[in-house]
mmCIF file of the C-alpha atoms, coordinates in Angstrom:
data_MODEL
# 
_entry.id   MODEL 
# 
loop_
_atom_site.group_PDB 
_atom_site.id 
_atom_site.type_symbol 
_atom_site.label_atom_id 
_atom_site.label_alt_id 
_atom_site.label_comp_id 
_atom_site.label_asym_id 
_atom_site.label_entity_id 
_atom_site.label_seq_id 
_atom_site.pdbx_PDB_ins_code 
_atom_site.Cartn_x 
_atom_site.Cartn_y 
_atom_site.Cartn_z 
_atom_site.occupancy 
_atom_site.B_iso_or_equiv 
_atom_site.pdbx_formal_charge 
_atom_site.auth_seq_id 
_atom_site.auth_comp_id 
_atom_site.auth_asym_id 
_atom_site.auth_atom_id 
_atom_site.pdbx_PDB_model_num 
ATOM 1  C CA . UNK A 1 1  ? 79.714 25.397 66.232 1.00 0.00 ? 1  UNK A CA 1 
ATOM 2  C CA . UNK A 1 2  ? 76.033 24.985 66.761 1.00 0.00 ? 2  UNK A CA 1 
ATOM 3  C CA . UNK A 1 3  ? 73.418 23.534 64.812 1.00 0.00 ? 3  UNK A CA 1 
ATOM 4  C CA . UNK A 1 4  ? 72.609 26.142 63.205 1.00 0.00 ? 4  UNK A CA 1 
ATOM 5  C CA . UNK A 1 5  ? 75.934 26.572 61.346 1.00 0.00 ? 5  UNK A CA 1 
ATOM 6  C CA . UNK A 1 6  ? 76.505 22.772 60.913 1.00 0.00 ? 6  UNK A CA 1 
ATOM 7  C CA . UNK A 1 7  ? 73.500 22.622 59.175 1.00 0.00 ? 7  UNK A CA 1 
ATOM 8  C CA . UNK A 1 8  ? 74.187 25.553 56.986 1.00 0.00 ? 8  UNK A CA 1 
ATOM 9  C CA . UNK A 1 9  ? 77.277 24.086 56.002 1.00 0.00 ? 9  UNK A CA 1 
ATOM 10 C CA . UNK A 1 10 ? 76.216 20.826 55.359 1.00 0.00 ? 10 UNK A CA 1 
ATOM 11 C CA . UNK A 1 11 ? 73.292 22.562 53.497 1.00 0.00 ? 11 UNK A CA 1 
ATOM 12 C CA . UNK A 1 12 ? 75.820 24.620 51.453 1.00 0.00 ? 12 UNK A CA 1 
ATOM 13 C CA . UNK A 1 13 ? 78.555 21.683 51.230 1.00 0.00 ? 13 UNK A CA 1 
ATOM 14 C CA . UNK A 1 14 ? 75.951 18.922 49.979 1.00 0.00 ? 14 UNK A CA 1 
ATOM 15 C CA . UNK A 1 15 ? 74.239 21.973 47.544 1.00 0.00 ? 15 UNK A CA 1 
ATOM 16 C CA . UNK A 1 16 ? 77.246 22.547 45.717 1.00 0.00 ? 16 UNK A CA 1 
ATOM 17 C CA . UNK A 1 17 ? 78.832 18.939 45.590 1.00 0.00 ? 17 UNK A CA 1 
ATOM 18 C CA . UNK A 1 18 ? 75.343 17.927 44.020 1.00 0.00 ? 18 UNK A CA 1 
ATOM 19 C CA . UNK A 1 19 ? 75.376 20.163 40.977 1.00 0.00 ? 19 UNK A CA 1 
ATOM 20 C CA . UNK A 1 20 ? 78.976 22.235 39.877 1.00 0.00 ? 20 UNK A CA 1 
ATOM 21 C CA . UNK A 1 21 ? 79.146 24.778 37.505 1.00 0.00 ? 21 UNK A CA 1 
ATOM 22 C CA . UNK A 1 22 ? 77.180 27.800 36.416 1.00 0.00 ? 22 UNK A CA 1 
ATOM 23 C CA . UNK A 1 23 ? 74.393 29.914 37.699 1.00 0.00 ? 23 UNK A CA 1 
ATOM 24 C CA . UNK A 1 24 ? 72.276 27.079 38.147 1.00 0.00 ? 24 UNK A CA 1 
ATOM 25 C CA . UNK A 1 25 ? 74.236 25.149 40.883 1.00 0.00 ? 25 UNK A CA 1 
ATOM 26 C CA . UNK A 1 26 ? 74.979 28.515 42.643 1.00 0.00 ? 26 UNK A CA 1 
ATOM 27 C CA . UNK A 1 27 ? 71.112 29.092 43.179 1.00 0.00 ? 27 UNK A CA 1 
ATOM 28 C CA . UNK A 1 28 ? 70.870 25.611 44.125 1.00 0.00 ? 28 UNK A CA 1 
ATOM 29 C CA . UNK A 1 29 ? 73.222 25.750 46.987 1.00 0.00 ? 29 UNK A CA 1 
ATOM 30 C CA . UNK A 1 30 ? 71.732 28.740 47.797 1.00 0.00 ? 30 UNK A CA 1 
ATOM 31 C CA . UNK A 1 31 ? 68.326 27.058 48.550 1.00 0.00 ? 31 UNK A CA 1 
ATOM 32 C CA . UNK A 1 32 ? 69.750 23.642 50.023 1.00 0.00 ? 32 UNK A CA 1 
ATOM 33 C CA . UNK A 1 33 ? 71.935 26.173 52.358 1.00 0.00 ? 33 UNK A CA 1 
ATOM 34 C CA . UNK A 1 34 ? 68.559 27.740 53.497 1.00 0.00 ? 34 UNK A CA 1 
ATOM 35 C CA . UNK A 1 35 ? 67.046 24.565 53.906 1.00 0.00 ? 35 UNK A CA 1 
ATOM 36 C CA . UNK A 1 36 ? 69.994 23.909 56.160 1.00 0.00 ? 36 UNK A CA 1 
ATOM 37 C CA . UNK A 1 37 ? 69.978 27.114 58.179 1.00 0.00 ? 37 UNK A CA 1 
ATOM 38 C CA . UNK A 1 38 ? 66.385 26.237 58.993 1.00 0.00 ? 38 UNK A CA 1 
ATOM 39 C CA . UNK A 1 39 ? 66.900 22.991 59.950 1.00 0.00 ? 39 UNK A CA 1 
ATOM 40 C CA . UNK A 1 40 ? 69.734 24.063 61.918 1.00 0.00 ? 40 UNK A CA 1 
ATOM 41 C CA . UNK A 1 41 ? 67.718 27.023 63.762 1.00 0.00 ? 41 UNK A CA 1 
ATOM 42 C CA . UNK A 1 42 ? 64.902 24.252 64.048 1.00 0.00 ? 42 UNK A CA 1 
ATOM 43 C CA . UNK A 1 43 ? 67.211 21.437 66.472 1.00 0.00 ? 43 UNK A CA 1 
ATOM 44 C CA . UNK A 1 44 ? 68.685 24.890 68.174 1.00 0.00 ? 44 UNK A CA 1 
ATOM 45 C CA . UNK A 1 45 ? 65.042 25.387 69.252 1.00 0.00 ? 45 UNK A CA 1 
ATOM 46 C CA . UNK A 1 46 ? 65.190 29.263 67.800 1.00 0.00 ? 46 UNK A CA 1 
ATOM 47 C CA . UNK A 1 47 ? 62.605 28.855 65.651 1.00 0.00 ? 47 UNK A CA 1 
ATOM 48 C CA . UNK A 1 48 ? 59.074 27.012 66.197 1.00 0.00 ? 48 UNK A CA 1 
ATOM 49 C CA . UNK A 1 49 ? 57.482 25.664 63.207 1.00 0.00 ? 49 UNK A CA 1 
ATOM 50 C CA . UNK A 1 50 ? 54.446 25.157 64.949 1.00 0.00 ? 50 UNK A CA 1 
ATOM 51 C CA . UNK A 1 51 ? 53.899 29.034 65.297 1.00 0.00 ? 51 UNK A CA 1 
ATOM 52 C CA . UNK A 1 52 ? 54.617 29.361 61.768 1.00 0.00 ? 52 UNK A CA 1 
ATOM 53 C CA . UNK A 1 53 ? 52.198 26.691 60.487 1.00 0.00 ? 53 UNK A CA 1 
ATOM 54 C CA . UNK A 1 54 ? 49.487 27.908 63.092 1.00 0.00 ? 54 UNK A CA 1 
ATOM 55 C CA . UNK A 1 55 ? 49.330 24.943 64.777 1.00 0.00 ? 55 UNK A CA 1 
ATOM 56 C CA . UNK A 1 56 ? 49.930 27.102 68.419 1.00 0.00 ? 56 UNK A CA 1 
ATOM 57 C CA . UNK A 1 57 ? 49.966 25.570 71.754 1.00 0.00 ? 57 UNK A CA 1 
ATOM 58 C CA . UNK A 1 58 ? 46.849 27.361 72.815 1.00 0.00 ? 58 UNK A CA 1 
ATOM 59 C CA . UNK A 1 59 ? 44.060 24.842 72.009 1.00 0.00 ? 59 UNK A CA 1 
# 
């Protein structure tokens, strides 16, 4: 298991232990398990923040 899976599951795991029940708490761990894929793909080094906030390498 990479990083990028641990920290969707931890994302997902920690989303729905914070708030049970009802549509609310599904669309939470929804976000926090994005927040955790993205994380993840961040310390996997598959995806560079730096090109997405347009702070590139080229200056």
């Amino acid at each position: 298991m990479n990083a990028t899976h641990t920290g969707l599951l931890a994302g997902l795991v920690l989303g729905a232990a914070a708030a049970i029940g009802g549509l609310g708490a599904f669309f939470l761990a929804l976000v926090v398990g994005a927040i955790g894929f993205v994380v993840g793909r961040v310390l996997d080094g598959e995806l560079d923040l730096n090109a997405l906030l347009g702070r590139g390498r080229d200056r």
